[in-house]
C-alpha positions as CSV (number, residue, x, y, z in Angstrom):
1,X,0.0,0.0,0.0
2,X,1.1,3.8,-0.7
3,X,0.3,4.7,2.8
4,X,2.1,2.9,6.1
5,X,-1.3,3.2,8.0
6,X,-3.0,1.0,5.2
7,X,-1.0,-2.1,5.7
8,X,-2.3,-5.2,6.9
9,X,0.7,-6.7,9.1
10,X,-0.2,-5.1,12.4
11,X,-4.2,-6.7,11.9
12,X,-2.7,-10.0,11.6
13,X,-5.2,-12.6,13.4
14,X,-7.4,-10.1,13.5
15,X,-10.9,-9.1,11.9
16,X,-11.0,-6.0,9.6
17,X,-13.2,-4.2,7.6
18,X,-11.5,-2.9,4.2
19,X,-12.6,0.2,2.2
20,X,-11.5,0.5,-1.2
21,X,-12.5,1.8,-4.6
22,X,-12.3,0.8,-8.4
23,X,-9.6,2.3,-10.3
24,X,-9.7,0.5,-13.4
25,X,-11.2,-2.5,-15.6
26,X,-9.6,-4.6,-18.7
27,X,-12.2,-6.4,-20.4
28,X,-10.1,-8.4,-21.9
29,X,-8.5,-10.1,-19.4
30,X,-11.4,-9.2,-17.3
31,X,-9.1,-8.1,-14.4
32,X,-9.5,-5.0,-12.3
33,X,-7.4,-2.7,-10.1
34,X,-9.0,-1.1,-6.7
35,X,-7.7,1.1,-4.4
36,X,-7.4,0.5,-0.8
37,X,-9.3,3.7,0.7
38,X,-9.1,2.6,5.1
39,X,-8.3,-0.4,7.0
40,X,-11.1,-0.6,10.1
41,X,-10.5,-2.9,12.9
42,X,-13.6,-4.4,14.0
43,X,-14.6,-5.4,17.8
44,X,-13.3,-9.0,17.9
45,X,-15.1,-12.0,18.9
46,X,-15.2,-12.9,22.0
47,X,-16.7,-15.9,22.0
48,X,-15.1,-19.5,23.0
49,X,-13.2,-20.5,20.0
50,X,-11.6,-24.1,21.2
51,X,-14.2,-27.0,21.2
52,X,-13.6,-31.0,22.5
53,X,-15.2,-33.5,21.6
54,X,-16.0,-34.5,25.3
55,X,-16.0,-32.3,28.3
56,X,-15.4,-35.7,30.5
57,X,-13.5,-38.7,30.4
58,X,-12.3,-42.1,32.3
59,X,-8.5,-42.8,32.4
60,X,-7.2,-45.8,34.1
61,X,-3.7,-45.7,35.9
62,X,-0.4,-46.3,33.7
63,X,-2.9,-45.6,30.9
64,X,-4.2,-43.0,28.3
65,X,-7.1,-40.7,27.0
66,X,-7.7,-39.0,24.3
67,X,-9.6,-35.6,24.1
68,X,-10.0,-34.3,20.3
69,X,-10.0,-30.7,19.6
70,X,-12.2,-29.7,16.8
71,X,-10.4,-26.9,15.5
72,X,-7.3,-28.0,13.9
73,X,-4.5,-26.9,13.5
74,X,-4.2,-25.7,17.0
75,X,-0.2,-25.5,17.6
76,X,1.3,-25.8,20.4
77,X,1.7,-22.3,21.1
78,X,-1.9,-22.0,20.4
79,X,-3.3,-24.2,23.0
80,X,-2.0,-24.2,26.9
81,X,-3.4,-27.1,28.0
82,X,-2.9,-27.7,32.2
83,X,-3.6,-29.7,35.8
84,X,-4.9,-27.8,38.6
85,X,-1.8,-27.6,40.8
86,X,-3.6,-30.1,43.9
87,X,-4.1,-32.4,41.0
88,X,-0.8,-32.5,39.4
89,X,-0.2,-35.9,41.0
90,X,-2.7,-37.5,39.5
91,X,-2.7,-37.5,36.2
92,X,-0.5,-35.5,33.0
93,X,-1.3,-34.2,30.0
94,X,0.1,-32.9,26.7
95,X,-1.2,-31.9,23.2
96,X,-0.8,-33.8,20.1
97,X,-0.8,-31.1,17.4
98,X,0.1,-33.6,14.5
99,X,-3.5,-35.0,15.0
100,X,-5.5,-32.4,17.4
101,X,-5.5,-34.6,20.4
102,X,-5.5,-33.6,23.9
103,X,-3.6,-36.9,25.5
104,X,-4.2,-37.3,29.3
105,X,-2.5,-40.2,30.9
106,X,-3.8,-41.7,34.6
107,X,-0.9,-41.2,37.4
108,X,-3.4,-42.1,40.4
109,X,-6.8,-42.8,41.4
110,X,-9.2,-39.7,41.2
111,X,-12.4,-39.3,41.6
112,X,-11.9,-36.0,39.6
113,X,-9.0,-34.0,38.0
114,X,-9.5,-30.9,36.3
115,X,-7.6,-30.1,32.9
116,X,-7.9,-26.6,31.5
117,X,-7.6,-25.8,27.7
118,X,-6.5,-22.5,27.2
119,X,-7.1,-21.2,24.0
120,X,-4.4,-17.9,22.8
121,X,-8.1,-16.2,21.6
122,X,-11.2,-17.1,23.3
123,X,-12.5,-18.8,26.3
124,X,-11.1,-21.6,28.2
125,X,-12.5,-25.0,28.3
126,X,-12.8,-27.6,31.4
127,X,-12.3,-31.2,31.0
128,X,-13.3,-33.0,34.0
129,X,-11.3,-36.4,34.7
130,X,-12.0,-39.6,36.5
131,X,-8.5,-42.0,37.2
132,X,-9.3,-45.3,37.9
133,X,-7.4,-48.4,38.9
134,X,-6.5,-50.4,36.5
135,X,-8.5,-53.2,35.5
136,X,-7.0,-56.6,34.7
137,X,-8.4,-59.8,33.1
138,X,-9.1,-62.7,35.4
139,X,-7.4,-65.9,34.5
140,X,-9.7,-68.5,33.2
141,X,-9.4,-71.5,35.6
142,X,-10.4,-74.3,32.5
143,X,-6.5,-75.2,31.4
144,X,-5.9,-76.2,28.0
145,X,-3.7,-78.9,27.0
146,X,-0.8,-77.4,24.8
147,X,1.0,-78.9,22.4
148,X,4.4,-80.0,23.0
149,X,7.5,-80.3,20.3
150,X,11.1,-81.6,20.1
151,X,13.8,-79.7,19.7
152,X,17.7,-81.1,20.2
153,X,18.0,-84.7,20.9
154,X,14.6,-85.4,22.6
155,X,12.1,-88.2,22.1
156,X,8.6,-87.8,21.8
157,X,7.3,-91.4,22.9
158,X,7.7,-91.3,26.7
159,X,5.3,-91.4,29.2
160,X,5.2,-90.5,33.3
161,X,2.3,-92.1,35.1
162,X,0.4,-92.8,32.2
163,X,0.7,-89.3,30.4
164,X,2.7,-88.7,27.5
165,X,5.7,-86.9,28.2
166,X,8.7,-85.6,26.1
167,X,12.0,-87.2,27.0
168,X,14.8,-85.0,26.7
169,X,18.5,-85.4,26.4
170,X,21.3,-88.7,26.3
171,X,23.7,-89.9,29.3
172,X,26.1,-87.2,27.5
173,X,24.1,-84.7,25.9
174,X,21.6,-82.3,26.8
175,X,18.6,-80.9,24.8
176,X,15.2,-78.8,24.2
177,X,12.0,-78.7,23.9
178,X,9.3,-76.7,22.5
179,X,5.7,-75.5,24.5
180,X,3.1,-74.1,22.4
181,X,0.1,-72.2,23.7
182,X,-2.0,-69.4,22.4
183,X,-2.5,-65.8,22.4
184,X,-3.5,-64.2,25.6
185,X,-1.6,-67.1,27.7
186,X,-1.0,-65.6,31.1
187,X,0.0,-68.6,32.8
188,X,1.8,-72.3,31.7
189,X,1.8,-75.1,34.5
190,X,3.8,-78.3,33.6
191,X,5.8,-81.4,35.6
192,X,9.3,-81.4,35.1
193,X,12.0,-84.3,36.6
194,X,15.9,-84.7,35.8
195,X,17.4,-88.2,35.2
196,X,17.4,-90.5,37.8
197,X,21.2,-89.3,40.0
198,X,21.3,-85.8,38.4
199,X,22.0,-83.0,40.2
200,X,22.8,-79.2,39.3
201,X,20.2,-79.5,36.2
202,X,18.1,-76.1,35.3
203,X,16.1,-75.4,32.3
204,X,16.5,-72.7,30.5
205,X,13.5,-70.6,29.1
206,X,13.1,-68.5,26.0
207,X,10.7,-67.3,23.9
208,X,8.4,-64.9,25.9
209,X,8.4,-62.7,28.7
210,X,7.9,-65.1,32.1
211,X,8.6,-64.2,35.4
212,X,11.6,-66.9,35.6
213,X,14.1,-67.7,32.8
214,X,15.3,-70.3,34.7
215,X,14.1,-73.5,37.2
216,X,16.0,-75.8,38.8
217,X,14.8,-79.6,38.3
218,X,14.9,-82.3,41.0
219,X,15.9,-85.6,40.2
220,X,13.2,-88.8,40.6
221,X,14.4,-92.5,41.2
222,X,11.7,-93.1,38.8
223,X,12.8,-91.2,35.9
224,X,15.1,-94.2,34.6
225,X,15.9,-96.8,32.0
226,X,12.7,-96.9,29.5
227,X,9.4,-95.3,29.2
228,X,6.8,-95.8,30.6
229,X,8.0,-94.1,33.9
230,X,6.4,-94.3,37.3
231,X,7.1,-91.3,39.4
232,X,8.4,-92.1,43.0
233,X,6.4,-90.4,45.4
234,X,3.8,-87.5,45.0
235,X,4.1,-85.4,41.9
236,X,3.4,-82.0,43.6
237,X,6.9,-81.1,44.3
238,X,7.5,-81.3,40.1
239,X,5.2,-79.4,39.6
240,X,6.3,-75.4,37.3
241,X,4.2,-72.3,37.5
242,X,5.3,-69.5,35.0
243,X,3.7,-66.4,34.5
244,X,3.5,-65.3,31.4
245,X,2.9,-61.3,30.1
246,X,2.7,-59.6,26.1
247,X,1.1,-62.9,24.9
248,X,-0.7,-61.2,22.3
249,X,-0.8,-64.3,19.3
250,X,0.2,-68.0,19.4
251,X,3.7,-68.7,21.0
252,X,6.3,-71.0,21.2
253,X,8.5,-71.5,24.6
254,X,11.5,-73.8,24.4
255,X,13.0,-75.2,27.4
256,X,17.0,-76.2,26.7
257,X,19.1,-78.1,29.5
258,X,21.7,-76.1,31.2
259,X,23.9,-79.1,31.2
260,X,24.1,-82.4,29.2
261,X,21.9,-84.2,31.1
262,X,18.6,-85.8,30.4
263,X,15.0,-84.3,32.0
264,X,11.8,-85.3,31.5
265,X,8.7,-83.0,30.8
266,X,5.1,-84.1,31.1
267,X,1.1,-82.9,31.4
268,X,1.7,-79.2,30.1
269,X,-1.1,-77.1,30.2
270,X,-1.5,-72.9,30.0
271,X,-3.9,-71.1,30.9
272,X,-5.5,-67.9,29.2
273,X,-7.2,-64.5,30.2
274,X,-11.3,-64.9,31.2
């Protein structure tokens, strides 16, 4: 413009009201010129100009919720989003500006925190948040039978106390094993024994996240010379428990013999979320 005061930089953001005047017309190209008389400012809006798509929302602990923001894009320098200060221990929060998203993650149990979203223009908003504990899938008590492979010098044709068993190792060699179950496993149960005389033997475990990647075995008087085998004494103390997390699709645990020695595995079951 020919005058300073006509310039549109200093209404930036703003809402204006331009004056101007014809100064020309080419009808062949059918293009005009005008000239820029005054540059009003008008009385801005006031009005709240940030909207969510849910002024509530349930979070539970260790986990996240999502709050979208209609207008988009809303940078980050747009949008101050905030905990009251006595809730700050509760729960956090940040903004997503990639996708509009107000992301709220649980901390603690509340029965309410408050999150302000403070808009540069315009009227803050509320959001009103419930933390809850964390609710986790029972584990179904019905065990299912999983299926069992070999792996390095083991024998599928064994059996202890009348239930098939895999047979695992030689006088001088170690092994593995394989244990199959399926997605959302949380828990495998099985009966382990080393060879007859063996001492110091531990299995090994790989393949998934358990709470122990390694048990010891005891040794059984029984587990000798050729299948069948008859267990000596009660079975309880042979019995494995391993907790099992992240089982999200079928998986496949091997057990491999810390020393060459032979071990016997038998009635494997897991055990899945209700």
């Amino acid at each position: 413009f020919a005058s300073a005061d006509l310039s549109l930089a200093a209404y930036a953001g703003k809402q204006v009201v331009i004056y101007a005047a014809p100064r020309g017309v080419n009808l062949g190209s059918k293009a005009f010129q005008v000239q820029v008389i005054k540059v009003e400012l008008v009385e801005q809006a006031t009005s709240e100009t940030v909207y969510v798509s849910s002024k509530s929302a349930e979070v539970e602990v260790g986990k996240t919720a999502k709050i979208t923001v209609a207008k988009t894009p809303w940078t980050t320098d747009e949008l101050t989003i905030s905990v009251a200060s006595a809730d700050e221990t509760k729960a956090t929060v940040s903004y997503d500006a990639t996708n509009g998203e107000i992301i709220i993650t649980g901390v603690a149990v509340a029965d309410s925190v408050k999150v302000t979203v403070t808009p540069s223009t315009g009227s803050a908003v509320e959001i009103d948040v419930k933390v809850k504990e964390v609710t986790l899938s029972p584990a179904s008590t019905t065990p299912t039978a999983a299926l069992l492979g070999k792996g390095d010098n083991a024998y599928d044709d064994a059996t202890v106390n009348g239930k098939a068993a895999i047979k695992v190792g030689t006088s001088s060699k170690g092994g593995s094993m394989t244990i199959k179950v399926g997605a959302g496993t949380t828990k495998v149960e099985f009966y382990a024994a080393a060879w007859n005389g063996v001492t110091g033997l531990s299995l090994n475990i790989t393949g998934a996240t358990t709470d122990s990647e390694s048990v010891s075995l005891t040794a059984n008087t029984g587990i000798a010379g050729n299948s069948p085998f008859t267990l000596s004494g009660d079975a309880a103390p042979y019995k494995i428990t391993l907790t099992l997390s992240g089982i999200t699709e079928p998986t496949v645990l091997t057990l491999t013999s810390s020393i060459a020695k032979r071990f016997v595995v038998w009635d494997v079951t897991y055990y899945k979320e209700a």
